[in-house]
N, CA, C and O atoms as CSV, one atom per row, in Angstrom:
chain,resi,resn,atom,element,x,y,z
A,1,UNK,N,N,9.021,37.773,32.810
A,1,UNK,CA,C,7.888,36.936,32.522
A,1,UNK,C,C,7.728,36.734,31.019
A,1,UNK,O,O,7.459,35.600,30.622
A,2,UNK,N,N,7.876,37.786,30.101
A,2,UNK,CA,C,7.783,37.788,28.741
A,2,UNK,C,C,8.706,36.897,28.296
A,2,UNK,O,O,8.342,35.993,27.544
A,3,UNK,N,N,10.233,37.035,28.749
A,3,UNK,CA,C,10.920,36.351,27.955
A,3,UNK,C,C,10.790,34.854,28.420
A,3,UNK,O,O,11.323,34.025,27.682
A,4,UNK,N,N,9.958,34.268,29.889
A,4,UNK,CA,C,9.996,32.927,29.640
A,4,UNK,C,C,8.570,32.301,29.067
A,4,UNK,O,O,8.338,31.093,29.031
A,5,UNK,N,N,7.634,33.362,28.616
A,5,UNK,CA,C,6.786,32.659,27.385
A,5,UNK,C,C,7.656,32.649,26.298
A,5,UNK,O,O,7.547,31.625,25.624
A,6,UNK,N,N,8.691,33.649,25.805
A,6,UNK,CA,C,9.414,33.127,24.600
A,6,UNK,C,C,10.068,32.225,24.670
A,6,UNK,O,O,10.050,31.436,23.725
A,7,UNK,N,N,10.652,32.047,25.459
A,7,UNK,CA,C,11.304,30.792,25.547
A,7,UNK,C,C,10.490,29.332,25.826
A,7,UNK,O,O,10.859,28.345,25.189
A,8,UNK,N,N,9.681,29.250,26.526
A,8,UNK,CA,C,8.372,28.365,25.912
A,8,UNK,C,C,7.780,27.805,24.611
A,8,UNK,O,O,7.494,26.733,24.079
A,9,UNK,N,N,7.756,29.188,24.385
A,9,UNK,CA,C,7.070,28.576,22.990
A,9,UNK,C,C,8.390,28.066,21.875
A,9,UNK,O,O,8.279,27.166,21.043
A,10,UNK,N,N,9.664,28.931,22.131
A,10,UNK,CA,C,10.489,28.529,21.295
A,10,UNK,C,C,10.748,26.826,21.851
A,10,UNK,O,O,10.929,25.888,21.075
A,11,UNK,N,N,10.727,26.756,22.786
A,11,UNK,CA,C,11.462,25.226,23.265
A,11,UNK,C,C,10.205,24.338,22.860
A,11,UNK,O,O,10.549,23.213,22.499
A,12,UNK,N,N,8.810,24.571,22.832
A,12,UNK,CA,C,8.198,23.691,21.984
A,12,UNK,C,C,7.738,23.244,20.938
A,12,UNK,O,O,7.118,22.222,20.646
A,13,UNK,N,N,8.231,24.416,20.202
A,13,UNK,CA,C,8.334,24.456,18.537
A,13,UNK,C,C,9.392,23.667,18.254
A,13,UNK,O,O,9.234,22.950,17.267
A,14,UNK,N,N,11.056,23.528,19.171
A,14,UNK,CA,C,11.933,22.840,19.021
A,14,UNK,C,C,11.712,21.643,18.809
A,14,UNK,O,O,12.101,21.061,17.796
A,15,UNK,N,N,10.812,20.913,20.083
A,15,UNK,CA,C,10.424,19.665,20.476
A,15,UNK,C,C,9.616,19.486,19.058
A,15,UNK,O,O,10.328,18.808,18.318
A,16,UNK,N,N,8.488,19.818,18.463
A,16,UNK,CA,C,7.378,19.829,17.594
A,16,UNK,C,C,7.876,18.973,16.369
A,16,UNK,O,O,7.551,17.882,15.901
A,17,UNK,N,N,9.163,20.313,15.931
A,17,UNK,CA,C,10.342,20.156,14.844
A,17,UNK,C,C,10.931,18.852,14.421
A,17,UNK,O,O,11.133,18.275,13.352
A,18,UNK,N,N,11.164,18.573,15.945
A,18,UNK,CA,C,12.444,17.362,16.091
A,18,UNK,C,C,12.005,16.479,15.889
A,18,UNK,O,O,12.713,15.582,15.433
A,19,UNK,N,N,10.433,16.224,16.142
A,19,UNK,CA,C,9.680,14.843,15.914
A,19,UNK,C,C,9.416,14.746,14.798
A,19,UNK,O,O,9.845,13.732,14.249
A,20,UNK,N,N,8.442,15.927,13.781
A,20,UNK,CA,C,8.518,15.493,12.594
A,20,UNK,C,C,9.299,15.225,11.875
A,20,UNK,O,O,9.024,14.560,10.876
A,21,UNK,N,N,10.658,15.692,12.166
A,21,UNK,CA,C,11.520,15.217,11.161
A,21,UNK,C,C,11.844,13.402,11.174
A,21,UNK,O,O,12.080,12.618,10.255
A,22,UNK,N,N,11.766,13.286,12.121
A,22,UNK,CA,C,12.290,11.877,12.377
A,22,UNK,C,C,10.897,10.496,11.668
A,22,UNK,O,O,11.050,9.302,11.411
A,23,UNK,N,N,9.409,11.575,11.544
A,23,UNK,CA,C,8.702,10.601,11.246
A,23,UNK,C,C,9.233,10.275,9.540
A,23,UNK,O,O,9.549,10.993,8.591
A,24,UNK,N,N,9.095,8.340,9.844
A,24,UNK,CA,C,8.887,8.018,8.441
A,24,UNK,C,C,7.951,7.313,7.776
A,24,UNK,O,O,7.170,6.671,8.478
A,25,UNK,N,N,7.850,7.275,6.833
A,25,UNK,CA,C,6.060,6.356,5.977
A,25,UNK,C,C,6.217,5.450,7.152
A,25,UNK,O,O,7.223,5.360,7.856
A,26,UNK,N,N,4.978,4.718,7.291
A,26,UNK,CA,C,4.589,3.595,8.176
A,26,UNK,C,C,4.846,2.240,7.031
A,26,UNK,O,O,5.210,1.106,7.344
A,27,UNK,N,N,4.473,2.855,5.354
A,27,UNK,CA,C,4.462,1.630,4.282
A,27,UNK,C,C,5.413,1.913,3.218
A,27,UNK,O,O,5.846,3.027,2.925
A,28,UNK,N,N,5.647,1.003,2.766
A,28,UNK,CA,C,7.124,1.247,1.651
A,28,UNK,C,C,5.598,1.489,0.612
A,28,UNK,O,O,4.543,0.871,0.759
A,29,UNK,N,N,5.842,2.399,-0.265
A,29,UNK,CA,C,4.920,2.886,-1.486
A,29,UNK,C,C,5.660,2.273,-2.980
A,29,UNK,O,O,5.041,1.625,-3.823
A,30,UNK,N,N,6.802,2.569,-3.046
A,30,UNK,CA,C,8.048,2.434,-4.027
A,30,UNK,C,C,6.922,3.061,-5.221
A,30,UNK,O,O,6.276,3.959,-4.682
A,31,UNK,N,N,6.613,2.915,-6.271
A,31,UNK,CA,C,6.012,3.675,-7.087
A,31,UNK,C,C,4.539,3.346,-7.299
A,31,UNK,O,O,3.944,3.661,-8.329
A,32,UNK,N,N,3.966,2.683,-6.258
A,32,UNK,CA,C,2.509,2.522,-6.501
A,32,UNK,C,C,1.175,2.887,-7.103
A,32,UNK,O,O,0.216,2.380,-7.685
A,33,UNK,N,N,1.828,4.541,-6.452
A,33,UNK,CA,C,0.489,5.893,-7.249
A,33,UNK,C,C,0.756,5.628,-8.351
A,33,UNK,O,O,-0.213,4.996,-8.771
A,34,UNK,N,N,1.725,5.743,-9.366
A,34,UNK,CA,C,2.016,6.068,-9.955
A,34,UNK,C,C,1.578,4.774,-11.065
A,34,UNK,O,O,1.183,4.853,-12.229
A,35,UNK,N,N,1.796,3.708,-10.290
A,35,UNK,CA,C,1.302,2.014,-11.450
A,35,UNK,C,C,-0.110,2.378,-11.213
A,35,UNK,O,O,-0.837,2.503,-12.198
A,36,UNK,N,N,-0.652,2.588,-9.866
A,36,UNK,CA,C,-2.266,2.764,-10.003
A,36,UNK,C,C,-2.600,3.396,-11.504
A,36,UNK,O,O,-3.113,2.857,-12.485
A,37,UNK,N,N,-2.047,4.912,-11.278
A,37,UNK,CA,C,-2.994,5.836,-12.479
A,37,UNK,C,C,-2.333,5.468,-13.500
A,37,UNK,O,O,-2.444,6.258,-14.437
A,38,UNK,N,N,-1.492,4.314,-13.751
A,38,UNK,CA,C,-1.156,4.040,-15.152
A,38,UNK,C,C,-2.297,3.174,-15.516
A,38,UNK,O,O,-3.016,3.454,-16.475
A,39,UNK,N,N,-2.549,1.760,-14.515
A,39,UNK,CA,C,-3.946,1.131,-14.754
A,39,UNK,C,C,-4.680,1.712,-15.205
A,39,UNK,O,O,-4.897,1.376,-16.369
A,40,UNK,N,N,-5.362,2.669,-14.780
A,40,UNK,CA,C,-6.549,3.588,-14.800
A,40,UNK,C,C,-6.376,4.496,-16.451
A,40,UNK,O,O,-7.382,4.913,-17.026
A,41,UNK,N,N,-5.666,4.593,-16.745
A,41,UNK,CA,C,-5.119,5.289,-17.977
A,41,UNK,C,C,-5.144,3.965,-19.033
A,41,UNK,O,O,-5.656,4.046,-20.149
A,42,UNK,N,N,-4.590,2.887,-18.573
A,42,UNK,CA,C,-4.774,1.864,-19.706
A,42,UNK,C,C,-3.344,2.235,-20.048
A,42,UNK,O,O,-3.460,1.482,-21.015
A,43,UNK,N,N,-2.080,2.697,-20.165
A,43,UNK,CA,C,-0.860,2.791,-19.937
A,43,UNK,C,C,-0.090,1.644,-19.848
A,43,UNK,O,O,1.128,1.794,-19.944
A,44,UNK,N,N,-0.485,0.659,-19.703
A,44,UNK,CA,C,0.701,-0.471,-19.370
A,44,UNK,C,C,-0.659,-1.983,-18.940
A,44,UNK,O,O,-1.508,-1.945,-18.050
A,45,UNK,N,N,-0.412,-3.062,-19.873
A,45,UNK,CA,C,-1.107,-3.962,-19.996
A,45,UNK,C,C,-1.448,-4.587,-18.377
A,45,UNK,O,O,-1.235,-3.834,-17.427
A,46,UNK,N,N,-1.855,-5.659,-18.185
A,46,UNK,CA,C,-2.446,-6.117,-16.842
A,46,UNK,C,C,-0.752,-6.954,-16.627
A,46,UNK,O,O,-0.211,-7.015,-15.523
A,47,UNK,N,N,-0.366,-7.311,-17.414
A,47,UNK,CA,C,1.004,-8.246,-17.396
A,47,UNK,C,C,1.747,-7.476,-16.388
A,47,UNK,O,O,2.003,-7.758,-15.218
A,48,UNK,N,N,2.128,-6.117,-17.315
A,48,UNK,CA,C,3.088,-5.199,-16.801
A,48,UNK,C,C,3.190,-4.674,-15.796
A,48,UNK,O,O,4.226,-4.377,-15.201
A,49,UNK,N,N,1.406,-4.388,-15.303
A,49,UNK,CA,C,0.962,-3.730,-13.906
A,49,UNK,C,C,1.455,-5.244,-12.664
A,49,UNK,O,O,2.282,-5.181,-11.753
A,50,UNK,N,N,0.859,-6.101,-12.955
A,50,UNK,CA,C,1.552,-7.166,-12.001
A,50,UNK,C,C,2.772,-7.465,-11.756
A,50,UNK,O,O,3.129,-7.841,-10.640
A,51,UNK,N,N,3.928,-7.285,-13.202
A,51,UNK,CA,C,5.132,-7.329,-12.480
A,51,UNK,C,C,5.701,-6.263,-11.850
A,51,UNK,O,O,6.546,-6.325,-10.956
A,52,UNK,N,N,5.110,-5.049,-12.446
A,52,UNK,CA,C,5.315,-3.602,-11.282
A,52,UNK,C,C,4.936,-3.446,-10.061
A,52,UNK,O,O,5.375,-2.628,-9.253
A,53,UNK,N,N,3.820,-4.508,-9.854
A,53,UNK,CA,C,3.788,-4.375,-8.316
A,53,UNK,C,C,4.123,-5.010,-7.591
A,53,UNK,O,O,4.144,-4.654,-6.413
A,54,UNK,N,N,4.636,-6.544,-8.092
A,54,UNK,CA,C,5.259,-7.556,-7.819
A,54,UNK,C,C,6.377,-7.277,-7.164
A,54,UNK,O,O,6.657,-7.871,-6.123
A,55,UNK,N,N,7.433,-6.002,-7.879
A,55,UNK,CA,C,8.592,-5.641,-7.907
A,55,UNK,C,C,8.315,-4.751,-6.212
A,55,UNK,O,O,8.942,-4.966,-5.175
A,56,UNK,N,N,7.088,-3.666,-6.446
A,56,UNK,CA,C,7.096,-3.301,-4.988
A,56,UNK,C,C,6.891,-4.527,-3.946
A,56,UNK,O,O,7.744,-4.518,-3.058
A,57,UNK,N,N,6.532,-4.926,-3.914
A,57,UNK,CA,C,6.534,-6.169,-2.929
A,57,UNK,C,C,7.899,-6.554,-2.283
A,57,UNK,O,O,8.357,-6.335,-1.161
A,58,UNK,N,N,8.351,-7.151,-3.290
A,58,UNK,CA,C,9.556,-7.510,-3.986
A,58,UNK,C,C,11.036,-6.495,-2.683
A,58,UNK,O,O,11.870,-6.820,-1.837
A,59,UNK,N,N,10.528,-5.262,-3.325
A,59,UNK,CA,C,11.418,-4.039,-2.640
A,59,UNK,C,C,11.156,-3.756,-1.459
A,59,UNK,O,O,12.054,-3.272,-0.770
A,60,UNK,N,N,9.943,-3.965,-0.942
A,60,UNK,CA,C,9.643,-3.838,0.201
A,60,UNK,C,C,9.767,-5.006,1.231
A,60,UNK,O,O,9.542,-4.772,2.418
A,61,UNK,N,N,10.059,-6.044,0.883
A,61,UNK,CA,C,10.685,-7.124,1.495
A,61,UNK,C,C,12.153,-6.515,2.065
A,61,UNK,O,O,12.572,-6.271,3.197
A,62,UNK,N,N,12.644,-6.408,0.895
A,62,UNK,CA,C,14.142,-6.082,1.033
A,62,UNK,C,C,14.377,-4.927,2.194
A,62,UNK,O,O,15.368,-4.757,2.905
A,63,UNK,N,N,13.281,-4.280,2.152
A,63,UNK,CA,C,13.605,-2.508,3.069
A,63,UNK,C,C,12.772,-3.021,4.351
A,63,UNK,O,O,12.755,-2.271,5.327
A,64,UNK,N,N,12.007,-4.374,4.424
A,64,UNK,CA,C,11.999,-4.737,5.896
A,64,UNK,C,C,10.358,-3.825,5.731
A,64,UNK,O,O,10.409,-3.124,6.741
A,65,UNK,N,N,9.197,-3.527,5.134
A,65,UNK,CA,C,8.429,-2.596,5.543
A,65,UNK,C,C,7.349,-3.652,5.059
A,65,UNK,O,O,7.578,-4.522,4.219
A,66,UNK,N,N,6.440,-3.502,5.548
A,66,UNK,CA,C,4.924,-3.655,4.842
A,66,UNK,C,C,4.861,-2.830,3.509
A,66,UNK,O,O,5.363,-1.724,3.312
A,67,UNK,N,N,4.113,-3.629,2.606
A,67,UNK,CA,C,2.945,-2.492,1.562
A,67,UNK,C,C,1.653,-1.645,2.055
A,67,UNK,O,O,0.738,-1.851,2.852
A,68,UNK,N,N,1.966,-0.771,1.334
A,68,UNK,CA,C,0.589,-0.100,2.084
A,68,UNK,C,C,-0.983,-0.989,1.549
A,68,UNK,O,O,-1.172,-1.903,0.746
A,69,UNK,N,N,-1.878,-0.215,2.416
A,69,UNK,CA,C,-3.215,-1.241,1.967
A,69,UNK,C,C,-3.773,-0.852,0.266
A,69,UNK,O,O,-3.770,0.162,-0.432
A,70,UNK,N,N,-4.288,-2.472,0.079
A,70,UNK,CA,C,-4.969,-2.156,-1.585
A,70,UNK,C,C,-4.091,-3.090,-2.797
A,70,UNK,O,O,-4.578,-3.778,-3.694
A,71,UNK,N,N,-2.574,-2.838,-2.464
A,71,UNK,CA,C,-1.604,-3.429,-3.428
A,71,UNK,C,C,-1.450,-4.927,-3.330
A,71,UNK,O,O,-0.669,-5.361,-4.177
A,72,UNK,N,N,-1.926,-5.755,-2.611
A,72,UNK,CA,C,-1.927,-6.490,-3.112
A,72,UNK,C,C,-3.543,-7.270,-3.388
A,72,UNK,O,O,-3.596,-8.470,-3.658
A,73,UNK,N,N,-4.691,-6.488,-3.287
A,73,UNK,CA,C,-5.808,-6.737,-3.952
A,73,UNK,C,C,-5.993,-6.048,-5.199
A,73,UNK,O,O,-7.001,-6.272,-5.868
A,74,UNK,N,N,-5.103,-5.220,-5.581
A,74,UNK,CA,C,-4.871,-4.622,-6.905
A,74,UNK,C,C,-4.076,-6.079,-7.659
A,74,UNK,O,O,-4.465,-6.569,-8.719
A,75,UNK,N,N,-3.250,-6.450,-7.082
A,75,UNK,CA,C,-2.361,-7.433,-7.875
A,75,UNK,C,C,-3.853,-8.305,-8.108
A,75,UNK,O,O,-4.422,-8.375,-9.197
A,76,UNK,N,N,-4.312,-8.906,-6.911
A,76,UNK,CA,C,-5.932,-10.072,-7.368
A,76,UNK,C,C,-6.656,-9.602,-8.243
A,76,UNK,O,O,-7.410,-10.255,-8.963
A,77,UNK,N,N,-6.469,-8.268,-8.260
A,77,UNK,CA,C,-7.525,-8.174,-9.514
A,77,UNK,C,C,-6.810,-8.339,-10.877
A,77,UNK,O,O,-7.084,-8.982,-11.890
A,78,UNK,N,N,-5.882,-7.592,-10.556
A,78,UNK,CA,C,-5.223,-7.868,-12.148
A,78,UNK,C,C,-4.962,-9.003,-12.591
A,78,UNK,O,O,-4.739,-9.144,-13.793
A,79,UNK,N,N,-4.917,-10.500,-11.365
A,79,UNK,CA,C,-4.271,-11.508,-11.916
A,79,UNK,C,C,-6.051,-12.324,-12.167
A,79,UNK,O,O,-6.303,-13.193,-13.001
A,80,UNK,N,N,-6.776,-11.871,-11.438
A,80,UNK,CA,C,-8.291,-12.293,-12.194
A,80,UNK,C,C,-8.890,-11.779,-14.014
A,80,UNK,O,O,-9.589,-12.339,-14.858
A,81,UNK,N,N,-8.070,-10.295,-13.938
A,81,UNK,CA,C,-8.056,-10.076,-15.638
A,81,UNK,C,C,-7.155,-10.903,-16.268
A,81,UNK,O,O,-7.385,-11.110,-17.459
A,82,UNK,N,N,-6.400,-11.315,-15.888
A,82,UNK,CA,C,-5.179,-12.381,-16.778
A,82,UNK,C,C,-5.811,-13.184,-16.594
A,82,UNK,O,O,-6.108,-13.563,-17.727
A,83,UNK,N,N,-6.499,-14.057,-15.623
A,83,UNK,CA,C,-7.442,-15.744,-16.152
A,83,UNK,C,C,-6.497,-16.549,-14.904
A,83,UNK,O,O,-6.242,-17.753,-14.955
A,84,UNK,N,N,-6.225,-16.000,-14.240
A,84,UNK,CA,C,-4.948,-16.501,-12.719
A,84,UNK,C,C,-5.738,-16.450,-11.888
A,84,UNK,O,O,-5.296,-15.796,-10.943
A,85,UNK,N,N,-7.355,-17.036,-11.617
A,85,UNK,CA,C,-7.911,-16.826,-10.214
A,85,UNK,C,C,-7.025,-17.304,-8.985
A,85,UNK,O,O,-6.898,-16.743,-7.896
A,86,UNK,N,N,-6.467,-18.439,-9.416
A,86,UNK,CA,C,-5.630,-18.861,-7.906
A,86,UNK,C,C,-4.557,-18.036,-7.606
A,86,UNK,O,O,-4.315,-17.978,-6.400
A,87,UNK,N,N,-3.806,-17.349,-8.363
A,87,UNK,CA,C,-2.895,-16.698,-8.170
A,87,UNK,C,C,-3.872,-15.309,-7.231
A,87,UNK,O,O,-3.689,-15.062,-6.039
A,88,UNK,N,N,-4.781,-14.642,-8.049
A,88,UNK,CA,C,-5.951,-13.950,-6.948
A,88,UNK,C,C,-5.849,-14.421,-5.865
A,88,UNK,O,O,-4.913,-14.152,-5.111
A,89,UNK,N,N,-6.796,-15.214,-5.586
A,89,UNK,CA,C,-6.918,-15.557,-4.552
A,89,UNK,C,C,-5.387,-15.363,-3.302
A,89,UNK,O,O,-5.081,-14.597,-2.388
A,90,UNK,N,N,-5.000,-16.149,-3.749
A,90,UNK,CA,C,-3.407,-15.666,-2.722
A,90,UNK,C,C,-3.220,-14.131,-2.507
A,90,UNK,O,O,-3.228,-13.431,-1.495
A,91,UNK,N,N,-3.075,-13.909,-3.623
A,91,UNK,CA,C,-3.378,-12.564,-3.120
A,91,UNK,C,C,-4.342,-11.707,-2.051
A,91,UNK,O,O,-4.069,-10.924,-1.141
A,92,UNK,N,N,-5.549,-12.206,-2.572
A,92,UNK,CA,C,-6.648,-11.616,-1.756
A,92,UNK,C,C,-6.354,-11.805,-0.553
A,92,UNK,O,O,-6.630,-10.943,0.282
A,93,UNK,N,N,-5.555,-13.302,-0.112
A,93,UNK,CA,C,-5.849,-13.587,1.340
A,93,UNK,C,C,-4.215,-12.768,2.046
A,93,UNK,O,O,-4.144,-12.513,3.248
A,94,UNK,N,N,-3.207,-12.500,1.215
A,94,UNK,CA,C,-2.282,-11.986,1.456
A,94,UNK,C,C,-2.349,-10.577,1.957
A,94,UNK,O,O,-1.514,-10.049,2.691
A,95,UNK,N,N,-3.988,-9.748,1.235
A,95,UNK,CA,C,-4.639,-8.659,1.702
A,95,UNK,C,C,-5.239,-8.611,3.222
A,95,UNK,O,O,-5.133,-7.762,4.107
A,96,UNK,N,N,-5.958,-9.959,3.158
A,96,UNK,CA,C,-6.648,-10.277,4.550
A,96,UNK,C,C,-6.036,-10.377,5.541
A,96,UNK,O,O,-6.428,-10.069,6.667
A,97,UNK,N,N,-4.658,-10.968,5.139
A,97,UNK,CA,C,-3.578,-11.113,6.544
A,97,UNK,C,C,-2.967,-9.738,6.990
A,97,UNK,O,O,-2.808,-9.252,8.110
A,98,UNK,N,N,-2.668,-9.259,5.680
A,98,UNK,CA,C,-1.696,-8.125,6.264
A,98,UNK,C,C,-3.242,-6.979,6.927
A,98,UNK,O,O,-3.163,-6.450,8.035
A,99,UNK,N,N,-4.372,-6.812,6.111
A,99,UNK,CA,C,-5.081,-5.581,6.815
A,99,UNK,C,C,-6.573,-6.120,6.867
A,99,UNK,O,O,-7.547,-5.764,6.203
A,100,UNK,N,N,-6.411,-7.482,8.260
A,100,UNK,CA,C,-7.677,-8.155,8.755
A,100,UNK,C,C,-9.274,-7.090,8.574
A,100,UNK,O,O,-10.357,-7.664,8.455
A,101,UNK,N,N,-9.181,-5.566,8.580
A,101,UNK,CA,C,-10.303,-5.057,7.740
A,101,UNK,C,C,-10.751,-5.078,6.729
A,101,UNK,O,O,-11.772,-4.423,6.520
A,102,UNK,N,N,-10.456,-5.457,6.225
A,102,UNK,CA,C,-10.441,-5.653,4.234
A,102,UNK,C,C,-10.698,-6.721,4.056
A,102,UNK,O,O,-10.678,-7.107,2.888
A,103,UNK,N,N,-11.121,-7.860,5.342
A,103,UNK,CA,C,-11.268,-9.404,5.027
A,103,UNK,C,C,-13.029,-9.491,4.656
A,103,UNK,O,O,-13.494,-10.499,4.123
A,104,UNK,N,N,-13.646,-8.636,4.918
A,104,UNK,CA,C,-15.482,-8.714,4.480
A,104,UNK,C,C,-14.841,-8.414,2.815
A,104,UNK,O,O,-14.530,-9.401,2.148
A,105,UNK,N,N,-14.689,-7.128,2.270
A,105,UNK,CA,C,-13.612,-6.957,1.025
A,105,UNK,C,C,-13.640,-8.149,0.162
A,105,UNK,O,O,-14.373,-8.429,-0.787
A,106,UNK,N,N,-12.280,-9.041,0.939
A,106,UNK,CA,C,-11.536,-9.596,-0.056
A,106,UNK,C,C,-12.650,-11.167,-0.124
A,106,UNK,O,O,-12.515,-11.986,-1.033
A,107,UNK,N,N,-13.521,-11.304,0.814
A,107,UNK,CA,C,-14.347,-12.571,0.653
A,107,UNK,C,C,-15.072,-12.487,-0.512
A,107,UNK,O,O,-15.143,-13.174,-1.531
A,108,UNK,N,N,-15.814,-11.055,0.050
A,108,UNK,CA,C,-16.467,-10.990,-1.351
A,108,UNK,C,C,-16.257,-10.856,-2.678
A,108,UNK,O,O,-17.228,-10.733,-3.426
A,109,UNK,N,N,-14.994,-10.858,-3.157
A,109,UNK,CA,C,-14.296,-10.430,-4.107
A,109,UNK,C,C,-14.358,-12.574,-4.946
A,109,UNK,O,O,-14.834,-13.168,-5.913
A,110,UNK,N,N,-13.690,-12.804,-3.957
A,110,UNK,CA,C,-13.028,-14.214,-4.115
A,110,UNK,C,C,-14.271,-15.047,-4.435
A,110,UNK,O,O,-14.136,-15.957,-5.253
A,111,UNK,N,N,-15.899,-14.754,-3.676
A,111,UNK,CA,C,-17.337,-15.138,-3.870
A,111,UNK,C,C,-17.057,-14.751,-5.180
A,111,UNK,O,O,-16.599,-15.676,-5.850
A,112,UNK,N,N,-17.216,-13.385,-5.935
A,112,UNK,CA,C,-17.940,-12.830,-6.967
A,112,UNK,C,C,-16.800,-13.533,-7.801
A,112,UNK,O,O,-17.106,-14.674,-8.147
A,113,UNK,N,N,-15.826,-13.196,-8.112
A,113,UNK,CA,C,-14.744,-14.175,-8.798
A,113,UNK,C,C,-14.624,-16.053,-9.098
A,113,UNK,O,O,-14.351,-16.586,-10.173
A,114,UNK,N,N,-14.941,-16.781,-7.703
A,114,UNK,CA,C,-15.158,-17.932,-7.747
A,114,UNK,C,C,-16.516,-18.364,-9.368
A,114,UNK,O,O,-16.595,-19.312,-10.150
A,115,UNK,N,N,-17.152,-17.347,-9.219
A,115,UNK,CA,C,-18.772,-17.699,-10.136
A,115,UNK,C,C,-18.081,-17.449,-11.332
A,115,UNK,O,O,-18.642,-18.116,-12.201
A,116,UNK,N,N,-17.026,-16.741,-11.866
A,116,UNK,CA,C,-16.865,-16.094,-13.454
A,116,UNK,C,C,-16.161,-17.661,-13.383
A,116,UNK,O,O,-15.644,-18.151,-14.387
Protein backbone atom coordinates (compact mmCIF):
# COMPACT_ATOMS: atom_id res chain seq x y z
CA UNK A 1 0.00 0.00 0.00
CA UNK A 2 2.89 2.41 0.93
CA UNK A 3 4.76 1.90 -2.04
CA UNK A 4 1.68 2.67 -4.35
CA UNK A 5 1.20 6.15 -2.58
CA UNK A 6 4.89 6.53 -3.61
CA UNK A 7 4.45 5.83 -6.65
CA UNK A 8 1.47 8.21 -6.91
CA UNK A 9 2.79 10.93 -5.84
CA UNK A 10 6.01 10.32 -7.81
CA UNK A 11 3.92 9.80 -11.14
CA UNK A 12 2.23 13.16 -10.41
CA UNK A 13 5.00 15.24 -9.71
CA UNK A 14 6.20 13.64 -13.15
CA UNK A 15 3.02 14.79 -14.90
CA UNK A 16 3.24 18.44 -12.85
CA UNK A 17 7.06 18.67 -14.20
CA UNK A 18 6.36 17.85 -17.75
CA UNK A 19 3.82 20.56 -18.16
CA UNK A 20 5.67 23.30 -16.80
CA UNK A 21 8.37 22.83 -18.71
CA UNK A 22 6.66 22.98 -21.92
CA UNK A 23 4.78 26.29 -20.80
CA UNK A 24 5.81 29.33 -22.87
CA UNK A 25 5.15 33.36 -22.44
CA UNK A 26 1.65 33.77 -23.92
CA UNK A 27 3.49 37.50 -25.25
CA UNK A 28 6.76 38.11 -27.00
CA UNK A 29 8.26 40.85 -24.24
CA UNK A 30 11.72 41.18 -26.32
CA UNK A 31 13.11 43.95 -23.98
CA UNK A 32 10.13 45.93 -22.89
CA UNK A 33 10.77 46.10 -18.94
CA UNK A 34 13.63 47.15 -19.57
CA UNK A 35 12.63 50.37 -22.36
CA UNK A 36 9.78 50.93 -19.73
CA UNK A 37 12.27 51.78 -16.71
CA UNK A 38 14.52 53.48 -19.11
CA UNK A 39 11.41 55.97 -19.85
CA UNK A 40 10.85 56.35 -16.33
CA UNK A 41 14.58 57.12 -15.65
CA UNK A 42 14.63 59.67 -18.54
CA UNK A 43 17.52 57.31 -20.08
CA UNK A 44 16.77 57.47 -23.66
CA UNK A 45 14.73 60.42 -25.39
CA UNK A 46 10.88 59.81 -26.50
CA UNK A 47 12.50 59.26 -30.21
CA UNK A 48 14.55 56.38 -29.00
CA UNK A 49 11.85 54.81 -26.70
CA UNK A 50 9.52 54.61 -29.91
CA UNK A 51 11.94 53.08 -32.12
CA UNK A 52 12.70 50.51 -29.27
CA UNK A 53 9.42 49.53 -29.13
CA UNK A 54 8.70 49.76 -32.59
CA UNK A 55 11.53 47.18 -32.99
CA UNK A 56 9.54 44.88 -30.36
CA UNK A 57 6.64 44.94 -32.44
CA UNK A 58 8.66 44.65 -35.25
CA UNK A 59 10.22 41.17 -33.59
CA UNK A 60 7.26 40.00 -32.52
CA UNK A 61 5.69 39.92 -35.85
CA UNK A 62 8.51 37.93 -37.01
CA UNK A 63 8.19 35.21 -33.90
CA UNK A 64 4.38 35.01 -34.89
CA UNK A 65 3.33 36.27 -31.05
CA UNK A 66 1.28 39.13 -29.82
CA UNK A 67 2.82 42.06 -27.57
CA UNK A 68 1.99 41.93 -24.28
CA UNK A 69 -0.67 44.57 -22.97
CA UNK A 70 0.37 48.47 -22.52
CA UNK A 71 3.17 48.53 -25.43
CA UNK A 72 1.54 49.80 -27.74
CA UNK A 73 -0.32 52.62 -25.62
CA UNK A 74 3.13 53.32 -24.32
CA UNK A 75 4.20 53.87 -28.03
CA UNK A 76 0.65 56.59 -28.09
CA UNK A 77 1.93 58.17 -25.52
CA UNK A 78 5.26 58.69 -26.50
CA UNK A 79 4.23 59.59 -30.02
CA UNK A 80 1.69 62.31 -28.28
CA UNK A 81 5.10 63.70 -26.47
CA UNK A 82 6.71 63.96 -29.97
CA UNK A 83 3.57 66.19 -31.39
CA UNK A 84 2.40 62.70 -33.62
CA UNK A 85 -1.25 62.64 -32.26
CA UNK A 86 -2.28 60.62 -35.35
CA UNK A 87 0.41 58.39 -35.19
CA UNK A 88 -1.19 57.98 -31.24
CA UNK A 89 -4.07 57.48 -32.08
CA UNK A 90 -3.27 54.30 -34.31
CA UNK A 91 -1.74 53.23 -31.80
CA UNK A 92 -4.28 53.61 -29.18
CA UNK A 93 -6.72 51.80 -31.39
CA UNK A 94 -4.02 49.09 -32.19
CA UNK A 95 -4.29 48.75 -28.12
CA UNK A 96 -8.12 48.49 -28.39
CA UNK A 97 -7.98 45.75 -30.96
CA UNK A 98 -5.47 43.64 -29.63
CA UNK A 99 -6.88 43.97 -25.61
CA UNK A 100 -10.81 45.10 -26.26
CA UNK A 101 -10.46 45.91 -22.17
CA UNK A 102 -8.35 48.77 -22.41
CA UNK A 103 -10.88 50.27 -25.00
CA UNK A 104 -12.77 52.65 -21.94
CA UNK A 105 -8.55 53.36 -21.46
CA UNK A 106 -7.60 54.16 -24.76
CA UNK A 107 -10.96 56.46 -25.55
CA UNK A 108 -10.23 58.37 -22.94
CA UNK A 109 -6.79 58.93 -23.63
CA UNK A 110 -7.52 59.89 -27.43
CA UNK A 111 -10.65 62.45 -25.67
CA UNK A 112 -7.95 64.01 -23.30
CA UNK A 113 -5.29 64.17 -26.18
CA UNK A 114 -7.76 65.27 -29.03
CA UNK A 115 -8.19 68.85 -26.61
CA UNK A 116 -4.11 69.51 -26.28
Amino acid sequence: MKVMNIAGVAIAALLITSCAKNKEPMYYWGDYQSSLYSYYQHDKSPEQQIESLNAIVEQAKAKNKPVPPGLHAQIGLLYVDTGRPDLAFQQFNSEKAQFPESAAYMDFLMRNKEKK
